[in-house]
N, C-alpha and C positions, 0 to 999 in steps of 0.2 A: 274593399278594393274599389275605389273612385274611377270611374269613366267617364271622358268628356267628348265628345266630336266635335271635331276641328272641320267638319268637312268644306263648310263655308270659308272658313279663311284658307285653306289648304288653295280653293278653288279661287279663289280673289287675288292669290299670291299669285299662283300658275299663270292666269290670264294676264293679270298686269306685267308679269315678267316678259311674257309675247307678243304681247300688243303691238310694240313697232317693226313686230315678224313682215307683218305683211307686205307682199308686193305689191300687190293690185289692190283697187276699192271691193272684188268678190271677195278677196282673201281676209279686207278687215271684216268685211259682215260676216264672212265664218267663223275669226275669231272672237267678234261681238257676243255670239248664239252660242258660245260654248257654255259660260256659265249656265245654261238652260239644258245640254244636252250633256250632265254629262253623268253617270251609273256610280253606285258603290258608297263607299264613307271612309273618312280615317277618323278613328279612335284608339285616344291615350289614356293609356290604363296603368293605376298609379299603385301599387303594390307596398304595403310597407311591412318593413321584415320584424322579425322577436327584437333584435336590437337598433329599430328606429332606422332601421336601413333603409334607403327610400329606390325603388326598383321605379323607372319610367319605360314604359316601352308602347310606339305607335304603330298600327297598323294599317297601311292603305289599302283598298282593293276599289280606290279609282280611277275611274277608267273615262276619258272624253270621247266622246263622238260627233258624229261631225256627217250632214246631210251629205255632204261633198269632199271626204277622207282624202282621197287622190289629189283633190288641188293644195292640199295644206298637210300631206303628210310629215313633212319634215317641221313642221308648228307643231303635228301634236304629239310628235318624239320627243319635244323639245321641252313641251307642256311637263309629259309623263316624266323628265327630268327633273324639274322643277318641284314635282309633287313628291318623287323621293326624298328631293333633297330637303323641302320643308318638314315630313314628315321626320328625318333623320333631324332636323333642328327641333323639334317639337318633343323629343327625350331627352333635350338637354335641362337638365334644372336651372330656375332662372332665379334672380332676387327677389321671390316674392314668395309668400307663405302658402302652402297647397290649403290649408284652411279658408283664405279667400277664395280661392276655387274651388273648394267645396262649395261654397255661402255663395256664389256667384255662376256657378255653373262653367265657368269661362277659364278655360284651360291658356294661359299663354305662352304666346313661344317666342325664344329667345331671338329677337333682333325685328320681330314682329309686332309684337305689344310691346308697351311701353307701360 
């Protein structure tokens, strides 16, 4: 049963997606330093069944934090959306062999890698 952590890209996805959140020049250095501040990991774990059945299932327990939470909470509501939703992309099977993810370590997700 293959496990891969995606938490870097989960975290690369999230931030880029928020980036133009900010209102203020405080608010983009907040969301600059999250990549740096943030707890947990998602990991996709690849399950194959007696008949080649191939089970994907990821789980997050990512969580960002933030020196100054109260001025950017509605960034990191917005983040933790983001991180479902890659996650939830991230059990989709994609066109490409779980065998090179094996041999490569590098789990990819669909609409993410190429």
């Amino acid at each position: 049963m293959p496990t891969f952590d995606i938490t870097e890209k989960t975290v690369d996805f999230a931030v880029k997606s928020i980036k133009d959140m900010a209102g203020n020049p405080g608010q983009e250095v907040l969301i600059n330093k999250l990549p740096d501040q943030t707890d947990g990991r998602v990991i996709v774990t690849v399950t194959i069944g007696i008949d080649e059945e191939v089970d994907i299932s990821a789980d997050s327990t990512l969580e960002f934090k933030s020196n100054h939470p109260e001025a950017i909470d509605i960034i990191l509501d917005r983040a933790d959306e983001y991180v479902e939703m890659f996650t939830a992309r991230a059990e989709e099977p994609g066109p490409w062999a779980l065998s090179d993810a094996e041999a490569t370590g590098n789990w990819k997700v669909v609409g993410w890698d190429q």
